[in-house]
N, C-alpha and C positions, 0 to 999 in steps of 0.2 A: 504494500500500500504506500502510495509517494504522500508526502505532505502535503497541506492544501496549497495553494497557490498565492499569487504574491499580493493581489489586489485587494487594499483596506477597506469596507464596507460598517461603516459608521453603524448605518442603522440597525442593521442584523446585530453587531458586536452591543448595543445596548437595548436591545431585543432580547439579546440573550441574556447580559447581565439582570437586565430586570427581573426575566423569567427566574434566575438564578435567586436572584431574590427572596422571590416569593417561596419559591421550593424548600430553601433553606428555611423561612422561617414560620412554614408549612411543617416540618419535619423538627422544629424546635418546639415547637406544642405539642408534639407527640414525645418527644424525649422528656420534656415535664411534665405528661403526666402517667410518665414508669421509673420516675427518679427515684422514687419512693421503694420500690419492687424489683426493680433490674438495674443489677450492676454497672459500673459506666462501663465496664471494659466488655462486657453483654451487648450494651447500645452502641458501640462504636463496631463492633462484629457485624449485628443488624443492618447498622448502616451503611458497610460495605460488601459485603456477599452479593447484594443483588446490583450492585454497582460491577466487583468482579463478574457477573454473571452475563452482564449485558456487556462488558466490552470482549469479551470472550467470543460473545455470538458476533456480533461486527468484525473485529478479525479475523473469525473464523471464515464469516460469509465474502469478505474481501481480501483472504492472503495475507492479512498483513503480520506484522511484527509484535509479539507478545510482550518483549521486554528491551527494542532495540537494539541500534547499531550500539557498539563494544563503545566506540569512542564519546557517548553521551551518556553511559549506565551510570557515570557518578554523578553528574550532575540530577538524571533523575532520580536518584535514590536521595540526594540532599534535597529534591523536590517531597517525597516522599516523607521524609524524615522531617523537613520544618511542618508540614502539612500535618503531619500524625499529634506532634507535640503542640501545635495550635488547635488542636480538638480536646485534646488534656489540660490544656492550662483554659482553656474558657472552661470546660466543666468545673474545676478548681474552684477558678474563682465563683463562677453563678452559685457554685456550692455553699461561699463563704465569706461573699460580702454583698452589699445593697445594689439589687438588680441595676439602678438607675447608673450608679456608678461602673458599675462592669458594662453597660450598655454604653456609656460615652466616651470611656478610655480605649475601647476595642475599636470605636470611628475613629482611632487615630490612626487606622490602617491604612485609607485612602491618601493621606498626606505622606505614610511612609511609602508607598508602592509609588508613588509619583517622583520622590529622592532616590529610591532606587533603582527606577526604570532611567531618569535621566546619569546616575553614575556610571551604573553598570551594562543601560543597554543603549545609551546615547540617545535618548529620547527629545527629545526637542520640547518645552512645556509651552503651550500657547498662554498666550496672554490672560485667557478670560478661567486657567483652570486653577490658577491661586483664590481669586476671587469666588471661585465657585466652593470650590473644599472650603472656604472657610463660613459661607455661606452655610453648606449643607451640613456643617457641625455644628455651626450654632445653630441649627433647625434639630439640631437629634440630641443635644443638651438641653433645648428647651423641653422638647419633649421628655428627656428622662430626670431633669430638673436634680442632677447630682446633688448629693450633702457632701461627698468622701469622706464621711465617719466610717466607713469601712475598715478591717484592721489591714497593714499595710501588705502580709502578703498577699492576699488575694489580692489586692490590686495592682501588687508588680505579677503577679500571675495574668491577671488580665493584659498589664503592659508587653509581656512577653508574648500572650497569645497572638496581639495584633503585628508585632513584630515577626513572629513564625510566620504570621498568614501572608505577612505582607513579599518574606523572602520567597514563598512559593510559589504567590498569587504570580511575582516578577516573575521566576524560571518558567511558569506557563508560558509568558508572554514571549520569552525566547526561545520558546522550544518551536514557536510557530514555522513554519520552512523548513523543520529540521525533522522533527519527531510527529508521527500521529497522534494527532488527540486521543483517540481511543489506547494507545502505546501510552499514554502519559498515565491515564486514568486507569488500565489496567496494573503500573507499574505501583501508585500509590492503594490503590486498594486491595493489593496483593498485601504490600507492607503494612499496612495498617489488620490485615486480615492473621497474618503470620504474629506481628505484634502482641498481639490482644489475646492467641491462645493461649502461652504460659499462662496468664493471668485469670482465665475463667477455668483453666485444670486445677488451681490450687484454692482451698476454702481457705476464707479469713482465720479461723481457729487454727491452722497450722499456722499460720504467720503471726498472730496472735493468740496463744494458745491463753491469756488470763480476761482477754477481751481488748474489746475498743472501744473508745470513747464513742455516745450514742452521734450516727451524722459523721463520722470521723471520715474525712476522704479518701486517707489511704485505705482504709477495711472497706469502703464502696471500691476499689479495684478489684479485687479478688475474687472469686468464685462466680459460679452459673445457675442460673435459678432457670426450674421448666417453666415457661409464663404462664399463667389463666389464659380464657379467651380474649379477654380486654386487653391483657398484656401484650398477647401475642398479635392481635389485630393491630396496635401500636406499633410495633416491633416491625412488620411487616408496612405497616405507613412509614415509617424509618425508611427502611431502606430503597421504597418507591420511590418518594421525594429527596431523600436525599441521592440517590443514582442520578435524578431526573437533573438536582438543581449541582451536581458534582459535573454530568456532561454539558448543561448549559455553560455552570461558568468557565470551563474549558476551554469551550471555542468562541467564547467571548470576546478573552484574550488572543486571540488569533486575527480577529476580525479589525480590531483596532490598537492604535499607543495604549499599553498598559496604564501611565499616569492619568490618560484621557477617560477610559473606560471605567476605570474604579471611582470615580463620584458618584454612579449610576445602583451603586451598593449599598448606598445610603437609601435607597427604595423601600428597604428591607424594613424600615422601620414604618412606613406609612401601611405595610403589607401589615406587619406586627399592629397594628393598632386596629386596624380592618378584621384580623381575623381574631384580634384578642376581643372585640367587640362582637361577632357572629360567632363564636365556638365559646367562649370564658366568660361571655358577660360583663365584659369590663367596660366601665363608662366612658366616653372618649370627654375630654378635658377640653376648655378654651386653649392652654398652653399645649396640647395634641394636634388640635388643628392648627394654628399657626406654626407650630414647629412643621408640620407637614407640608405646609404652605411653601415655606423657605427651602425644605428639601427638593420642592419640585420646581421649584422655581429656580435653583439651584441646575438641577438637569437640563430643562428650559435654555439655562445659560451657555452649559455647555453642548448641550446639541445645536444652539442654534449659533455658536461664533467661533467654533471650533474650525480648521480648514475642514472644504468638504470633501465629500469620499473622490469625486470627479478629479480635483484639484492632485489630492494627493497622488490618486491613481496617473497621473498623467505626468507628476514630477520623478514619480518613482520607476 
Protein backbone atom coordinates (compact mmCIF):
# COMPACT_ATOMS: atom_id res chain seq x y z
CA UNK A 1 0.00 0.00 0.00
CA UNK A 2 1.81 3.41 -1.08
CA UNK A 3 1.16 6.40 1.09
CA UNK A 4 -1.59 8.94 0.21
CA UNK A 5 -0.49 11.59 -1.96
CA UNK A 6 0.97 14.98 -1.72
CA UNK A 7 -2.13 17.32 -2.18
CA UNK A 8 -3.33 19.32 1.21
CA UNK A 9 -7.19 19.28 1.56
CA UNK A 10 -8.00 21.63 4.24
CA UNK A 11 -11.54 20.75 4.44
CA UNK A 12 -11.47 16.93 4.79
CA UNK A 13 -8.35 17.38 7.38
CA UNK A 14 -10.90 19.36 9.62
CA UNK A 15 -13.77 17.16 8.71
CA UNK A 16 -11.83 14.68 10.09
CA UNK A 17 -10.53 16.31 13.17
CA UNK A 18 -14.00 17.39 14.12
CA UNK A 19 -15.29 13.81 13.46
CA UNK A 20 -12.32 12.85 15.65
CA UNK A 21 -13.63 14.91 18.05
CA UNK A 22 -16.62 13.86 18.67
CA UNK A 23 -15.76 10.07 18.61
CA UNK A 24 -13.32 10.77 21.36
CA UNK A 25 -15.43 12.29 23.43
CA UNK A 26 -18.32 9.92 22.42
CA UNK A 27 -16.02 7.19 23.97
CA UNK A 28 -15.03 9.27 27.06
CA UNK A 29 -18.70 8.98 28.50
CA UNK A 30 -18.46 5.55 28.10
CA UNK A 31 -15.11 5.03 29.92
CA UNK A 32 -16.90 7.07 32.84
CA UNK A 33 -19.36 5.24 33.34
CA UNK A 34 -17.18 1.76 33.90
CA UNK A 35 -14.60 3.60 35.87
CA UNK A 36 -16.06 2.45 38.74
CA UNK A 37 -16.14 -1.57 37.55
CA UNK A 38 -13.23 -1.98 34.97
CA UNK A 39 -9.87 -1.47 35.40
CA UNK A 40 -8.08 1.25 33.35
CA UNK A 41 -5.74 -1.04 31.88
CA UNK A 42 -9.26 -3.21 30.84
CA UNK A 43 -10.59 0.11 29.14
CA UNK A 44 -7.44 0.93 27.37
CA UNK A 45 -7.59 -3.10 25.99
CA UNK A 46 -11.26 -2.36 24.95
CA UNK A 47 -10.33 0.53 23.37
CA UNK A 48 -7.99 -0.98 21.10
CA UNK A 49 -8.69 -4.58 19.97
CA UNK A 50 -11.35 -3.34 17.79
CA UNK A 51 -9.10 -0.45 16.54
CA UNK A 52 -6.36 -3.51 15.87
CA UNK A 53 -9.06 -5.30 14.23
CA UNK A 54 -10.14 -2.89 11.60
CA UNK A 55 -6.71 -1.82 10.55
CA UNK A 56 -5.93 -5.55 10.10
CA UNK A 57 -8.90 -5.95 7.69
CA UNK A 58 -7.66 -2.66 5.54
CA UNK A 59 -4.25 -4.19 5.17
CA UNK A 60 -5.20 -7.16 4.66
CA UNK A 61 -7.91 -6.13 1.85
CA UNK A 62 -5.15 -3.74 0.30
CA UNK A 63 -1.54 -5.49 0.77
CA UNK A 64 -0.40 -3.24 2.74
CA UNK A 65 2.32 -3.01 5.47
CA UNK A 66 1.55 -4.22 9.15
CA UNK A 67 4.39 -2.61 10.95
CA UNK A 68 6.42 -0.83 8.19
CA UNK A 69 9.59 -0.12 6.32
CA UNK A 70 12.60 -1.14 8.95
CA UNK A 71 13.83 2.53 8.48
CA UNK A 72 10.61 4.25 10.30
CA UNK A 73 9.96 1.29 13.13
CA UNK A 74 11.54 3.65 15.71
CA UNK A 75 10.10 6.47 15.08
CA UNK A 76 6.71 4.74 15.13
CA UNK A 77 7.03 2.84 18.04
CA UNK A 78 8.17 6.50 19.82
CA UNK A 79 4.62 7.39 18.15
CA UNK A 80 3.27 4.41 19.99
CA UNK A 81 4.82 4.93 23.17
CA UNK A 82 4.09 8.86 23.67
CA UNK A 83 0.41 7.99 22.58
CA UNK A 84 0.14 4.88 25.11
CA UNK A 85 1.54 7.17 28.13
CA UNK A 86 -0.87 10.03 27.10
CA UNK A 87 -3.83 7.69 27.71
CA UNK A 88 -2.36 6.91 31.24
CA UNK A 89 -1.57 10.15 32.47
CA UNK A 90 -5.13 11.78 31.46
CA UNK A 91 -6.71 8.62 33.20
CA UNK A 92 -4.29 9.67 36.40
CA UNK A 93 -5.05 12.62 36.42
CA UNK A 94 -9.25 12.66 35.70
CA UNK A 95 -8.65 10.10 38.44
CA UNK A 96 -7.27 12.65 40.93
CA UNK A 97 -7.84 16.20 40.42
CA UNK A 98 -10.81 18.73 39.46
CA UNK A 99 -12.30 17.68 36.02
CA UNK A 100 -12.26 21.56 35.20
CA UNK A 101 -8.66 21.74 35.73
CA UNK A 102 -7.55 18.42 33.95
CA UNK A 103 -9.82 19.68 31.16
CA UNK A 104 -7.85 23.12 30.56
CA UNK A 105 -4.22 22.00 31.06
CA UNK A 106 -4.71 19.18 28.47
CA UNK A 107 -5.98 22.20 25.63
CA UNK A 108 -2.56 23.09 26.05
CA UNK A 109 -1.99 20.55 23.50
CA UNK A 110 -2.87 22.44 20.50
CA UNK A 111 -0.34 25.21 21.34
CA UNK A 112 2.29 22.44 21.89
CA UNK A 113 1.64 20.50 18.50
CA UNK A 114 1.90 23.98 16.68
CA UNK A 115 5.86 24.56 18.45
CA UNK A 116 6.53 21.34 17.55
CA UNK A 117 5.32 20.85 14.19
CA UNK A 118 7.13 24.32 13.34
CA UNK A 119 10.68 22.98 15.14
CA UNK A 120 10.61 19.71 14.00
CA UNK A 121 8.71 19.43 10.88
CA UNK A 122 9.38 23.07 9.52
CA UNK A 123 5.85 24.02 9.56
CA UNK A 124 5.29 27.50 8.49
CA UNK A 125 2.45 29.08 11.24
CA UNK A 126 0.05 31.56 9.50
CA UNK A 127 -0.68 34.47 10.97
CA UNK A 128 -4.22 34.08 12.11
CA UNK A 129 -3.20 30.48 14.03
CA UNK A 130 -1.64 32.24 17.36
CA UNK A 131 -4.76 34.21 17.56
CA UNK A 132 -6.99 31.54 17.16
CA UNK A 133 -5.25 28.98 19.94
CA UNK A 134 -5.52 31.60 22.04
CA UNK A 135 -8.97 32.32 21.31
CA UNK A 136 -10.13 28.65 21.47
CA UNK A 137 -8.55 28.33 25.05
CA UNK A 138 -9.85 30.95 26.41
CA UNK A 139 -13.39 29.49 25.14
CA UNK A 140 -12.47 25.91 26.96
CA UNK A 141 -11.24 27.77 30.24
CA UNK A 142 -14.26 29.49 30.23
CA UNK A 143 -16.11 26.78 29.85
CA UNK A 144 -14.28 24.53 32.51
CA UNK A 145 -14.00 27.69 34.71
CA UNK A 146 -10.60 26.19 36.56
CA UNK A 147 -9.90 26.70 40.51
CA UNK A 148 -6.33 24.57 40.28
CA UNK A 149 -6.94 23.54 43.89
CA UNK A 150 -6.07 20.40 42.50
CA UNK A 151 -3.11 18.40 44.23
CA UNK A 152 -0.14 19.16 42.08
CA UNK A 153 0.57 15.64 40.76
CA UNK A 154 -2.33 15.12 38.96
CA UNK A 155 -1.92 18.18 37.40
CA UNK A 156 1.71 17.74 36.19
CA UNK A 157 0.02 14.37 35.14
CA UNK A 158 -2.29 16.17 33.08
CA UNK A 159 0.60 18.48 31.91
CA UNK A 160 2.53 15.51 30.76
CA UNK A 161 -0.50 13.98 29.16
CA UNK A 162 -0.84 16.93 26.73
CA UNK A 163 2.77 16.83 26.18
CA UNK A 164 2.78 12.96 25.01
CA UNK A 165 -0.39 13.65 22.91
CA UNK A 166 1.18 16.50 21.43
CA UNK A 167 4.69 14.47 20.53
CA UNK A 168 2.47 11.91 18.74
CA UNK A 169 -0.24 13.96 17.54
CA UNK A 170 3.31 15.64 15.43
CA UNK A 171 4.82 12.16 14.26
CA UNK A 172 1.34 11.50 12.79
CA UNK A 173 1.61 14.43 10.98
CA UNK A 174 5.04 13.31 9.58
CA UNK A 175 4.53 10.00 8.81
CA UNK A 176 2.09 11.41 6.05
CA UNK A 177 4.08 10.56 2.55
CA UNK A 178 5.88 8.12 4.39
CA UNK A 179 3.85 5.53 6.36
CA UNK A 180 0.10 4.34 5.92
CA UNK A 181 -2.28 5.51 8.03
CA UNK A 182 -3.72 2.21 8.60
CA UNK A 183 0.43 1.12 9.26
CA UNK A 184 0.45 3.84 11.88
CA UNK A 185 -2.66 2.85 13.61
CA UNK A 186 -2.04 -0.61 13.42
CA UNK A 187 1.47 -0.16 14.97
CA UNK A 188 0.00 1.98 18.02
CA UNK A 189 -2.71 -0.39 18.92
CA UNK A 190 -0.73 -3.20 18.74
CA UNK A 191 1.60 -1.49 21.50
CA UNK A 192 -0.93 -0.34 23.52
CA UNK A 193 -2.62 -3.86 23.04
CA UNK A 194 0.62 -5.83 24.01
CA UNK A 195 1.14 -3.18 26.93
CA UNK A 196 -2.00 -3.52 28.83
CA UNK A 197 -1.68 -7.46 29.04
CA UNK A 198 0.81 -7.91 31.91
CA UNK A 199 -1.38 -5.66 33.80
CA UNK A 200 -4.81 -7.33 33.42
CA UNK A 201 -2.87 -11.12 34.08
CA UNK A 202 -1.80 -9.90 37.48
CA UNK A 203 -4.77 -9.09 40.54
CA UNK A 204 -4.01 -6.17 42.73
CA UNK A 205 -3.74 -8.44 45.94
CA UNK A 206 -0.47 -9.90 44.45
CA UNK A 207 0.84 -6.40 44.13
CA UNK A 208 -0.74 -5.46 47.10
CA UNK A 209 -1.02 -8.33 49.11
CA UNK A 210 -2.36 -5.93 52.64
CA UNK A 211 -4.47 -3.67 50.29
CA UNK A 212 -4.96 -0.30 48.66
CA UNK A 213 -5.93 2.63 49.43
CA UNK A 214 -9.86 2.82 48.41
CA UNK A 215 -9.75 4.86 44.43
CA UNK A 216 -5.92 4.22 44.62
CA UNK A 217 -4.80 4.54 40.82
CA UNK A 218 -2.15 2.39 40.85
CA UNK A 219 -4.48 -0.95 42.23
CA UNK A 220 -7.14 0.57 39.30
CA UNK A 221 -4.19 -0.91 36.82
CA UNK A 222 -4.10 -4.34 37.72
CA UNK A 223 -6.35 -7.15 37.08
CA UNK A 224 -9.51 -8.17 34.80
CA UNK A 225 -12.87 -8.08 35.75
CA UNK A 226 -15.62 -10.30 33.29
CA UNK A 227 -18.14 -7.15 32.75
CA UNK A 228 -22.13 -7.39 33.22
CA UNK A 229 -24.19 -6.53 30.39
CA UNK A 230 -23.99 -2.72 30.99
CA UNK A 231 -20.22 -3.01 31.37
CA UNK A 232 -19.76 -4.87 28.45
CA UNK A 233 -22.02 -2.82 26.09
CA UNK A 234 -19.73 0.13 27.23
CA UNK A 235 -16.69 -1.67 26.78
CA UNK A 236 -17.79 -2.59 23.34
CA UNK A 237 -18.88 1.42 22.62
CA UNK A 238 -15.08 1.86 23.61
CA UNK A 239 -13.73 0.44 21.36
CA UNK A 240 -16.24 1.47 18.29
CA UNK A 241 -15.73 5.02 18.82
CA UNK A 242 -12.72 5.05 19.82
CA UNK A 243 -11.30 2.84 16.59
CA UNK A 244 -13.73 5.21 14.65
CA UNK A 245 -12.28 8.60 16.35
CA UNK A 246 -8.22 6.88 16.45
CA UNK A 247 -8.73 6.45 12.24
CA UNK A 248 -10.29 9.90 11.82
CA UNK A 249 -7.76 11.76 13.73
CA UNK A 250 -5.03 9.95 11.71
CA UNK A 251 -5.63 11.01 8.43
CA UNK A 252 -6.56 14.38 9.66
CA UNK A 253 -3.02 14.98 10.09
CA UNK A 254 -2.20 13.86 6.68
CA UNK A 255 -4.71 16.19 5.19
CA UNK A 256 -3.23 19.28 6.56
CA UNK A 257 -0.01 21.44 8.67
CA UNK A 258 -0.33 19.60 11.94
CA UNK A 259 -0.17 23.29 13.94
CA UNK A 260 -3.19 24.35 11.46
CA UNK A 261 -5.21 21.30 12.18
CA UNK A 262 -5.15 20.82 15.84
CA UNK A 263 -7.37 24.14 16.84
CA UNK A 264 -10.10 22.01 15.40
CA UNK A 265 -9.79 19.69 18.67
CA UNK A 266 -10.87 22.08 20.73
CA UNK A 267 -14.44 20.84 19.15
CA UNK A 268 -14.37 18.31 21.51
CA UNK A 269 -15.42 20.29 24.10
CA UNK A 270 -18.77 21.86 22.53
CA UNK A 271 -19.25 17.91 21.53
CA UNK A 272 -18.63 17.28 25.58
CA UNK A 273 -21.30 19.64 26.41
CA UNK A 274 -23.90 18.45 23.78
CA UNK A 275 -23.70 15.01 24.72
CA UNK A 276 -23.06 15.77 28.45
CA UNK A 277 -26.54 17.50 28.18
CA UNK A 278 -28.44 14.45 25.94
CA UNK A 279 -26.84 11.37 27.77
CA UNK A 280 -25.94 12.83 31.68
CA UNK A 281 -28.32 15.54 32.07
CA UNK A 282 -26.06 18.08 32.80
CA UNK A 283 -27.32 21.64 32.56
CA UNK A 284 -25.56 23.68 29.99
CA UNK A 285 -24.29 27.06 31.62
CA UNK A 286 -24.31 30.91 30.21
CA UNK A 287 -20.34 30.41 30.66
CA UNK A 288 -20.93 26.99 28.22
CA UNK A 289 -22.32 28.78 25.66
CA UNK A 290 -20.10 31.50 25.28
CA UNK A 291 -17.08 29.56 25.84
CA UNK A 292 -18.50 27.43 22.88
CA UNK A 293 -19.05 30.48 21.13
CA UNK A 294 -15.39 31.49 21.01
CA UNK A 295 -14.33 27.85 20.24
CA UNK A 296 -16.05 28.00 17.10
CA UNK A 297 -15.44 31.13 16.31
CA UNK A 298 -12.00 30.27 16.86
CA UNK A 299 -12.28 27.54 13.83
CA UNK A 300 -14.20 30.03 11.85
CA UNK A 301 -10.86 31.86 12.17
CA UNK A 302 -8.97 29.46 11.02
CA UNK A 303 -10.73 27.91 8.20
CA UNK A 304 -11.42 30.88 6.90
CA UNK A 305 -7.77 32.99 6.68
CA UNK A 306 -5.61 30.18 6.63
CA UNK A 307 -3.83 29.63 2.89
CA UNK A 308 -6.36 27.75 0.94
CA UNK A 309 -6.12 24.11 -0.13
CA UNK A 310 -5.97 25.41 -4.02
CA UNK A 311 -3.03 27.91 -3.16
CA UNK A 312 -1.13 25.51 -1.33
CA UNK A 313 -1.69 22.63 -3.69
CA UNK A 314 -0.38 24.64 -6.47
CA UNK A 315 2.98 26.05 -4.48
CA UNK A 316 3.65 22.62 -3.47
Amino acid sequence: MKPEGTNINRKKGAALMIASAFFFTAMQISVNLTADNIPLMEQIFARNITTMAVSIFFIRKNKGSYFGEKKYRSLLAARSIFGFLGLVTMFYSVAHAVQADVATITKLSPFLITIFAAIFLKEKIPKVQIPALILAFSGAAFIANPAFNSNLKPLFAAFLCAIFSSGAYTLLAYFKNKVDGMTVIMHFSTFCIAATIPFMAIQPELIFPFGASEGSFAASLFGFVIPGLFDFSMLLLIGITGAAGQIALTYSYRMAPAGEISVYNYTSIIFAIILGSVLLGDVITWNSAVGAGLVMLAAILVYRFSPSTDETSQKS
